[in-house]
C-alpha positions in Angstrom: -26.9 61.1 -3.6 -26.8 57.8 -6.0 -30.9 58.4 -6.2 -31.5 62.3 -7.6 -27.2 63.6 -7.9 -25.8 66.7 -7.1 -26.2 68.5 -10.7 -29.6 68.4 -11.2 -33.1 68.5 -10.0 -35.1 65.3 -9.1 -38.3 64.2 -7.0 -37.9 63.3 -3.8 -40.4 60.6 -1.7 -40.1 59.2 1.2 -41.4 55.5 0.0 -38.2 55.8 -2.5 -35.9 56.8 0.3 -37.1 54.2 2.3 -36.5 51.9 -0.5 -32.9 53.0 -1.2 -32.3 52.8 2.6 -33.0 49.3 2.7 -31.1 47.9 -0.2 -28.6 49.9 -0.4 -27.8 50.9 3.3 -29.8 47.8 5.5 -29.0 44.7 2.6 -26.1 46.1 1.1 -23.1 47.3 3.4 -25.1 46.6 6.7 -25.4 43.3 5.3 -21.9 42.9 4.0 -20.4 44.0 7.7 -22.6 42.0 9.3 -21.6 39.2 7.3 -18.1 39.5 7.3 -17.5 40.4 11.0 -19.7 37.2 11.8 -17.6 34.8 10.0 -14.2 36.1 11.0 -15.3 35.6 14.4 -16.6 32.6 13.7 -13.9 30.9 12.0 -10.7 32.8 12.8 -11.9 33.7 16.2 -11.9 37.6 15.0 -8.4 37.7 13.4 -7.9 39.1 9.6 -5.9 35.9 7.8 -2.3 37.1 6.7 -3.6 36.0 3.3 -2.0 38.4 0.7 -3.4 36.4 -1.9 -4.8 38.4 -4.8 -8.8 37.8 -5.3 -11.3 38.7 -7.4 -12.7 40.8 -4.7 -9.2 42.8 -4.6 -9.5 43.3 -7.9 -12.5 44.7 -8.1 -11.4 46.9 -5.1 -8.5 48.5 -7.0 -11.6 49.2 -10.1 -13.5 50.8 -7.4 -10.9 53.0 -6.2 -9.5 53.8 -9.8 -13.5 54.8 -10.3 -13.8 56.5 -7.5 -10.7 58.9 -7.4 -11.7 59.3 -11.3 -15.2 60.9 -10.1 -14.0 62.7 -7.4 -11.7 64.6 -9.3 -14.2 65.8 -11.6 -16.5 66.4 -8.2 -18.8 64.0 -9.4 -20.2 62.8 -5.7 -22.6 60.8 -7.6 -20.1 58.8 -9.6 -18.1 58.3 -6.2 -20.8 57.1 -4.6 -21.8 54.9 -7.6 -18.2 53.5 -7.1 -18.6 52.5 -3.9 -21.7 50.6 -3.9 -20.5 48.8 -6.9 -17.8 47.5 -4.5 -20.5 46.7 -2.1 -22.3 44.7 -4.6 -18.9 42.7 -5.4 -18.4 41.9 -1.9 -22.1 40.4 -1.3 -21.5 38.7 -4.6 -18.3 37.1 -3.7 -19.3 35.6 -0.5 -22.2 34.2 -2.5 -19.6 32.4 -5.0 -16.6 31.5 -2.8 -19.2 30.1 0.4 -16.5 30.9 3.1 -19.3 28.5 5.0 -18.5 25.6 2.6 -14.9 25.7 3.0 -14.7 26.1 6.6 -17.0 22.6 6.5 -15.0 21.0 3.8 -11.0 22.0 5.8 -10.2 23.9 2.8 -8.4 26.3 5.2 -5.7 28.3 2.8 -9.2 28.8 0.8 -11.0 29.8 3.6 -8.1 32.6 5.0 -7.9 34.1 1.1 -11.8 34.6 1.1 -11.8 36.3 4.6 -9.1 38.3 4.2 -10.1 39.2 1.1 -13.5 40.7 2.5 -11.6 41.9 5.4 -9.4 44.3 2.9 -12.6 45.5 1.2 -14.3 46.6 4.4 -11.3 48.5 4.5 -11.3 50.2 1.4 -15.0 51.1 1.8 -14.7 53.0 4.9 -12.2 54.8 3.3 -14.2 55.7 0.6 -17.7 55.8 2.1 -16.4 58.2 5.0 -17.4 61.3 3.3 -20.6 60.0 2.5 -21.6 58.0 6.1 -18.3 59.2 8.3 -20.2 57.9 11.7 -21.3 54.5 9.9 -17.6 54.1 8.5 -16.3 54.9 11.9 -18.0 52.0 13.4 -17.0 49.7 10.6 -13.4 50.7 10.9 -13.4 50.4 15.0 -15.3 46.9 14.0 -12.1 46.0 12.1 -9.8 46.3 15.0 -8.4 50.0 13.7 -7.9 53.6 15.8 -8.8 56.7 14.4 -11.2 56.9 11.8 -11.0 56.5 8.8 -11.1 60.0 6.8 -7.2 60.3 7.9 -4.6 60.1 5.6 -5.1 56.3 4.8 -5.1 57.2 0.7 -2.0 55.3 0.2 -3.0 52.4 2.3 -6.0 51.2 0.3 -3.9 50.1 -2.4 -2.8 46.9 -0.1 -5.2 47.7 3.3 -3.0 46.5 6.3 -5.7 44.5 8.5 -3.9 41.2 8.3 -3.8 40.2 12.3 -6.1 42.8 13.1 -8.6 41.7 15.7 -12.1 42.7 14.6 -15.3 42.9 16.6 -19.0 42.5 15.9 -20.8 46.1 15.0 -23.9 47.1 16.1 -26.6 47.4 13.5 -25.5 49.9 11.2 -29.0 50.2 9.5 -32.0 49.3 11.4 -34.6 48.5 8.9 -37.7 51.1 9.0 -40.8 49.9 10.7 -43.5 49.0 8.0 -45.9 52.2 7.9 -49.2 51.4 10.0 -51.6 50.3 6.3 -55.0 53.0 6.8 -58.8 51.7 6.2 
């Protein structure tokens, strides 16, 4: 959708969805859930921090959803799905400049509980907002993060200030195996 749009024509190749894929899908969220789940497991033994601090990342979240309800409104699918990988992109970003890893070393623990819950919130928000775009994917993420359901219910209202704090999460599976490198001909 975020390649050719709904309103218009566009030329399709499969080395260009393959490409897409990858970043987007396999190095963006798969990346990002990846990430996440690993290092709540890892330094709060899968539990979401109570953390309500207000980050960056949160920030950005409530952009993104202001962005994304904008676009939808106007059916542009395009713009909503532009919306959500901008969030995406934050996310990966923010664990690049706040280094949960670097905290957890250094005892900077308060730090360490804002940054993860911070992410934690954000996974939140994007399977909300991804589930009309990848509702099987989201549904894993949102199992991953400890919630019932899935996540195209009415959870509108909650992305405001997502409720995963104490919410046990779980490793996902691979959301987006990388494609296979096609066999190079003589």
């Amino acid at each position: 959708l975020r390649e050719i749009g709904m309103e218009n024509d566009g030329n399709f190749t499969w080395d260009r969805f393959d490409e897409r894929y990858t970043s987007d899908l396999a190095d963006g969220l798969g990346n990002l859930v990846s990430r996440t789940l690993a290092m709540l497991a890892k330094y709060r033994e899968g539990i979401v921090p109570g953390s309500a601090a207000v980050t960056p990342l949160d920030t950005a979240g409530t952009a993104a959803l202001a962005a994304y309800r904008e676009a939808m409104d106007r059916f542009d699918v395009r713009g909503g799905a532009d919306a959500v990988w901008a969030l995406v992109t934050e996310a990966n970003q923010y664990i690049v400049r706040t280094a949960p890893w670097v905290l957890a070393k250094a005892g900077q623990e308060a730090e360490l509980d804002m940054a993860l819950a911070s992410l934690a919130r954000c996974l939140y928000r994007l399977t909300v907002l991804a589930a009309p775009f990848l509702p099987d994917k989201c549904a894993s993420i949102y199992e991953s993060l400890g919630r019932s359901g899935r996540p195209e219910g009415p959870l509108w209202d909650s992305l405001a200030a997502p409720p995963v704090a104490g919410d046990r999460t779980s490793r996902a599976p691979v959301l987006f195996p990388k494609p296979e490198p096609a066999p190079k001909t003589l």
